[in-house]
BAFI-3210 file (N, C-alpha, C; in Angstrom, 3 decimals, decimal comma, padded with zeros to 6 digits):
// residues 147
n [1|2|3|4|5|6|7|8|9|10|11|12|13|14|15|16|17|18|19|20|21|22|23|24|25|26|27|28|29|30|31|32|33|34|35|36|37|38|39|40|41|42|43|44|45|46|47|48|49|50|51|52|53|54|55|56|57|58|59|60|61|62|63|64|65|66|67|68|69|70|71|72|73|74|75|76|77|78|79|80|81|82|83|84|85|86|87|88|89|90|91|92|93|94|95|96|97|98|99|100|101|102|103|104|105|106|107|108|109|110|111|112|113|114|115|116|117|118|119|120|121|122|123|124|125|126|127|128|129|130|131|132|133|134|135|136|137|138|139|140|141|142|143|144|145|146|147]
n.u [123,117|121,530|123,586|124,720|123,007|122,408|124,965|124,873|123,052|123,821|126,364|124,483|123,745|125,870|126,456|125,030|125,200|127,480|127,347|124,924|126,247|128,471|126,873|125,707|127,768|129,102|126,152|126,780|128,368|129,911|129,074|131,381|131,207|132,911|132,186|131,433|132,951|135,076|134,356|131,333|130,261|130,435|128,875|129,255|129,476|129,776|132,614|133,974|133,483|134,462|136,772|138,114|137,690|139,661|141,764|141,525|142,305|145,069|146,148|145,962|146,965|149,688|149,904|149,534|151,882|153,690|152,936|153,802|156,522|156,753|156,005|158,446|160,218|159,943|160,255|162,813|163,900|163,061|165,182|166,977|167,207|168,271|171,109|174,540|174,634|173,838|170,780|169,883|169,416|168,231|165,684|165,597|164,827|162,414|160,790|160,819|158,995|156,509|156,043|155,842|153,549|151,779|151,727|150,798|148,522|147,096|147,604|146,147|143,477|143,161|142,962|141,199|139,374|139,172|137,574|134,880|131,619|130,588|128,672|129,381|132,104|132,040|130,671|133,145|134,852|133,600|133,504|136,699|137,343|135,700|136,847|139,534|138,601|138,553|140,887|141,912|140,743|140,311|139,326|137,597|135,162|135,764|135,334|134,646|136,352|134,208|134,520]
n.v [092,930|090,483|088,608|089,219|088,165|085,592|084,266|084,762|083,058|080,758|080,585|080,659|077,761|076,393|077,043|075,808|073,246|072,538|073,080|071,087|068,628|068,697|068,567|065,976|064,258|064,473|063,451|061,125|059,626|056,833|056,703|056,356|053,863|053,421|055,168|054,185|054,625|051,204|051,028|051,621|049,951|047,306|047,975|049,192|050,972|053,300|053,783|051,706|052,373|054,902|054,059|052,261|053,863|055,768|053,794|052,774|055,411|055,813|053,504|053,640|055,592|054,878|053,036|054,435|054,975|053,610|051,931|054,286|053,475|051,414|052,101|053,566|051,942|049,607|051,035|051,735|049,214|048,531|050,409|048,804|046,990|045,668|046,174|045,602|045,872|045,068|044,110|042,633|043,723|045,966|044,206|043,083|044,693|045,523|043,467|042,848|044,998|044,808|042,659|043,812|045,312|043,468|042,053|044,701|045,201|042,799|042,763|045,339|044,512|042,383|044,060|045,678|043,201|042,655|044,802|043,477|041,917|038,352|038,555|040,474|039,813|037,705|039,242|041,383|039,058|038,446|040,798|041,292|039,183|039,218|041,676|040,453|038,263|040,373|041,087|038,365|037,302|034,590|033,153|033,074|031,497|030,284|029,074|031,149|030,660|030,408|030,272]
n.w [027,168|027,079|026,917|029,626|031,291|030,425|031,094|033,991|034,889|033,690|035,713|038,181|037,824|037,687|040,195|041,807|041,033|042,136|044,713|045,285|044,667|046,570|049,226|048,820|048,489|051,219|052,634|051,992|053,037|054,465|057,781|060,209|062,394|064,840|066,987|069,478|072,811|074,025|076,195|076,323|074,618|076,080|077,800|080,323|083,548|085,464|087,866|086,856|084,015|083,517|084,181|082,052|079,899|080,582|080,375|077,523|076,246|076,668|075,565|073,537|072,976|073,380|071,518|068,732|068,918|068,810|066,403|064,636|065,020|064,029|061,187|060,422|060,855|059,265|057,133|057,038|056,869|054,183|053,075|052,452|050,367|047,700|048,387|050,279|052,624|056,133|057,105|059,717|062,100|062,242|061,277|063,558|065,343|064,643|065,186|067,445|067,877|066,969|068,409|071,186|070,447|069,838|073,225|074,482|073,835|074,081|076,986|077,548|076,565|078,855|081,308|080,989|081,063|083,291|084,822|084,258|084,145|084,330|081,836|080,109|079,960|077,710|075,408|075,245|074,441|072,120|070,631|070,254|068,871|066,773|065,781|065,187|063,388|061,166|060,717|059,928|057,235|057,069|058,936|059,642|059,758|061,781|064,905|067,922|071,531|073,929|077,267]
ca.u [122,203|121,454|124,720|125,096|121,549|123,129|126,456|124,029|122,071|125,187|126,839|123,738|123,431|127,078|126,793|123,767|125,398|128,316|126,233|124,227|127,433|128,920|125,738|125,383|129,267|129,475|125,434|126,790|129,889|129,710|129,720|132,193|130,729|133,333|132,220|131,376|134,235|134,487|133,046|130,065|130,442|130,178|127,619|130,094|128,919|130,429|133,827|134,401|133,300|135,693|138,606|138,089|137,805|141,265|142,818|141,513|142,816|146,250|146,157|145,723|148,048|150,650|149,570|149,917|153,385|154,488|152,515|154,785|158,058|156,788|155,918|159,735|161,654|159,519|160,646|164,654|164,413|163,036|165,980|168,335|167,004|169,367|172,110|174,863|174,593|172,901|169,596|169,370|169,631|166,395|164,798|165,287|164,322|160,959|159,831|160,451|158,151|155,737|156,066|155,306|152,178|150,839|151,454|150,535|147,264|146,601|147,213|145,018|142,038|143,246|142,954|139,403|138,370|139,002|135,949|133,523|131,340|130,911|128,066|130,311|133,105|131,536|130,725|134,529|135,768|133,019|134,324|138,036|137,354|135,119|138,288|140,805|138,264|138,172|142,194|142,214|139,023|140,070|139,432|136,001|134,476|136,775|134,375|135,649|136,027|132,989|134,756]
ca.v [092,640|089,136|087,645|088,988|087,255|084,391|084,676|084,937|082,080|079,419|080,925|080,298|076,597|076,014|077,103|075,230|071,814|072,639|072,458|069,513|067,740|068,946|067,846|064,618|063,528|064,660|062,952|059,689|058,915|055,934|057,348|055,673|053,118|052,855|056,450|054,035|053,787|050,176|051,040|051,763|048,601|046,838|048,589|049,623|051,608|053,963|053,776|050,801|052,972|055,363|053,413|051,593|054,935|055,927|052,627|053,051|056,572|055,597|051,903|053,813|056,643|054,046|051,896|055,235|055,590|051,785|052,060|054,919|053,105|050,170|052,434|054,122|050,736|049,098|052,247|051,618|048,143|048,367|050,668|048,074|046,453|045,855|046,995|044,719|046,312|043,996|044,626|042,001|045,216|046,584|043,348|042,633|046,149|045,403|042,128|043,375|046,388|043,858|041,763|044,851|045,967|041,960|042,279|045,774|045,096|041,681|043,621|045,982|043,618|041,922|044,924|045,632|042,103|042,882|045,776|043,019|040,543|037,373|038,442|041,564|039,168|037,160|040,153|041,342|038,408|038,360|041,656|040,873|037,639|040,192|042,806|039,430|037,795|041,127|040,955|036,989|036,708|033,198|032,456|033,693|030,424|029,236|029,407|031,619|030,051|031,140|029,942]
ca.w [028,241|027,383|027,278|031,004|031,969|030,101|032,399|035,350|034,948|033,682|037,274|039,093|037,809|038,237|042,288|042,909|040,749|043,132|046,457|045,456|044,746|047,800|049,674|048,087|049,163|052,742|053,198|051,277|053,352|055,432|058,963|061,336|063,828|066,100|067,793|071,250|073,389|074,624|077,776|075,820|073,999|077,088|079,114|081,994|084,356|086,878|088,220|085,584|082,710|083,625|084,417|081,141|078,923|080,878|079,715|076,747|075,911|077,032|075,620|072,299|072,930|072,970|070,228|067,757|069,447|068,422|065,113|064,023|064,890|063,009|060,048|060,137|060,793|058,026|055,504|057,205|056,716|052,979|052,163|052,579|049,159|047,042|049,195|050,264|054,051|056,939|057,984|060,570|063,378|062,011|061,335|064,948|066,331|063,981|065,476|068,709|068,261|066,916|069,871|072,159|070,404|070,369|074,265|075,284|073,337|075,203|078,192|078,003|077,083|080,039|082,655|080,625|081,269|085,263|085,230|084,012|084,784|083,236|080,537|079,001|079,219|076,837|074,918|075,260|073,534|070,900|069,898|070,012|067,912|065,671|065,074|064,929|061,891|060,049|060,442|059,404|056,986|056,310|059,918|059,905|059,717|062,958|066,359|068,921|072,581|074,654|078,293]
c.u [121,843|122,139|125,115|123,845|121,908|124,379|125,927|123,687|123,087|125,569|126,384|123,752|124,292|127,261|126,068|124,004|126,446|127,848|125,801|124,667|128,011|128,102|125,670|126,772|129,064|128,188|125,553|127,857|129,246|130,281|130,139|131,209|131,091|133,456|132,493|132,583|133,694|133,855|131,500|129,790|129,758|129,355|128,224|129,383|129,775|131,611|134,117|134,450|134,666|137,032|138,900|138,448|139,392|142,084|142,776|142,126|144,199|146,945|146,347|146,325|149,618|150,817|150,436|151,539|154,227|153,926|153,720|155,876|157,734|157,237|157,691|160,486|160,907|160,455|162,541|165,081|164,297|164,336|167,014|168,406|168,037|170,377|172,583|174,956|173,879|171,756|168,951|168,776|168,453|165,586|164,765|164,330|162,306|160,380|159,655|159,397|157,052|155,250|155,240|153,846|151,310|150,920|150,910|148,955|146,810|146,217|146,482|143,491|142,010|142,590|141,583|138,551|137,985|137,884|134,703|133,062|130,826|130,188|129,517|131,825|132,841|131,208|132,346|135,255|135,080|133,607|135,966|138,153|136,322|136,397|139,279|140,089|138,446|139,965|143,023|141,481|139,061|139,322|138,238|135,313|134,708|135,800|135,437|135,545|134,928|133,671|133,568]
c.v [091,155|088,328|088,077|088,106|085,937|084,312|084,618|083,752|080,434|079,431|079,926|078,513|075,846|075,770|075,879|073,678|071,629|072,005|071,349|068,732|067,439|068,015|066,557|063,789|063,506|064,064|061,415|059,012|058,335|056,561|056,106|055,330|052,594|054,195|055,878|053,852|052,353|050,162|050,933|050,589|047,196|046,649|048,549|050,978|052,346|054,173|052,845|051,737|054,380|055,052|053,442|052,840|055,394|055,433|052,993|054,163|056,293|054,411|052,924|055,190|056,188|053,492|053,243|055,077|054,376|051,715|053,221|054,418|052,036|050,867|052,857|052,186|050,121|049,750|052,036|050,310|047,724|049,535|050,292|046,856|046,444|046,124|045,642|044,544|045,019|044,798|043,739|042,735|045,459|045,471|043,061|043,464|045,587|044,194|042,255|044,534|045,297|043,151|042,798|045,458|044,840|042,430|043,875|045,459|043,662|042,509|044,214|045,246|043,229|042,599|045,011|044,746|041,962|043,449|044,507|041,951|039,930|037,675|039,731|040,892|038,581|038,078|040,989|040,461|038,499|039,443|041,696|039,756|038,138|040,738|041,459|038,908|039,053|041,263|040,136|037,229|035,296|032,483|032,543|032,795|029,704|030,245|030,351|030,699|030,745|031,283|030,972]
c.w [028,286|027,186|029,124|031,866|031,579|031,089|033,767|035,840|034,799|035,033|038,263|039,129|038,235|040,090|042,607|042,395|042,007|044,557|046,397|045,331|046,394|049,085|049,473|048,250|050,261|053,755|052,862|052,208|054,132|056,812|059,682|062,568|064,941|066,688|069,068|071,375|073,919|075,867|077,340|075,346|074,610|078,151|080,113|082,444|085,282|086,966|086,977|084,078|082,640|083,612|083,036|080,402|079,367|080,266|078,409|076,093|075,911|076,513|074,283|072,092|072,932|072,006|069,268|068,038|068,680|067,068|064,487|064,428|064,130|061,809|059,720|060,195|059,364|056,567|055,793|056,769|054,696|051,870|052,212|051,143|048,537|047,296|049,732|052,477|054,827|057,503|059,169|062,157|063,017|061,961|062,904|065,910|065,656|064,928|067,166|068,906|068,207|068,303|071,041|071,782|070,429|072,297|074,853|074,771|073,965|076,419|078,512|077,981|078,527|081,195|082,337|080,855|083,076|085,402|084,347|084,481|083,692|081,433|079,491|078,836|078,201|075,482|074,151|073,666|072,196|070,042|069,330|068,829|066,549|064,625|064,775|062,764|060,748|059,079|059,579|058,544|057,111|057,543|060,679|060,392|061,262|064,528|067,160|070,516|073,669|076,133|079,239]
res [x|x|x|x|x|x|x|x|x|x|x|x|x|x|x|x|x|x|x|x|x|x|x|x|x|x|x|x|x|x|x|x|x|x|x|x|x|x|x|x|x|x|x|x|x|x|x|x|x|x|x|x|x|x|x|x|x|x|x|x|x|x|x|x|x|x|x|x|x|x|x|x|x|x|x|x|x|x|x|x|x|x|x|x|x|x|x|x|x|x|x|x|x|x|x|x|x|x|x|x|x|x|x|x|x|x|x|x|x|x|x|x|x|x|x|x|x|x|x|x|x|x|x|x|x|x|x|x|x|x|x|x|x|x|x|x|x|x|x|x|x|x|x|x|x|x|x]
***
């Protein structure tokens, strides 16, 4: 009888270290602060806020698309290591994907900078020149252009 009240009570302490673990991870995690879309970002309004979330959705339904051919040509081009084969064919295909996700990602700022007016442009770039320093750090220090 009192090795099962013993057995009971270890159990009980076990569940409830469990939970308060459990608890104590999933209230500790740093929640993600890029929930706003940039429309939100921006304070767009209306037809703009819409458009923008469109672009957005689609601007970033591409990106994934060009992010996974990077990731595969990257993994085709590193198994040419040691190998007496040419990888100039993949290095090329690579710098061209590159190339396409620098411009499709201009672009879309671009079309985003159409729905605004001058203050959220200003805004705009601050953010862009935000996500660029976190990319650079070194370049942190380096003003962005206000125009």
């Amino acid at each position: 009888m009192k090795r099962a009240k013993f057995y009971q009570l270890i159990i009980g302490i076990l569940a409830t270290m469990n939970i308060v673990t459990l608890v104590f991870f999933l209230s500790s995690q740093p929640q993600y602060k890029g929930d706003l879309s940039l429309s939100d970002h921006l304070a767009l309004t209306g037809k703009a806020k819409t458009e923008v979330k469109q672009l957005e959705q689609e601007h970033h339904k591409q990106k994934r698309k060009l992010i996974g051919l990077d990731q595969k040509l990257h993994r085709k081009l590193f198994e040419f290591v040691g190998s007496e084969d040419s990888h100039e064919s993949t290095l090329r295909k690579l710098n061209e994907n590159k190339k396409e996700i620098e411009r499709m990602t201009f672009n879309f700022f671009d079309q985003v900078a159409a729905y605004c007016n001058k203050n959220q442009k200003i805004k705009l770039r601050k953010l862009i020149f935000k996500h660029l320093s976190a990319l650079h750090p070194k370049e942190r220090s380096k003003k962005h252009p206000k125009r």
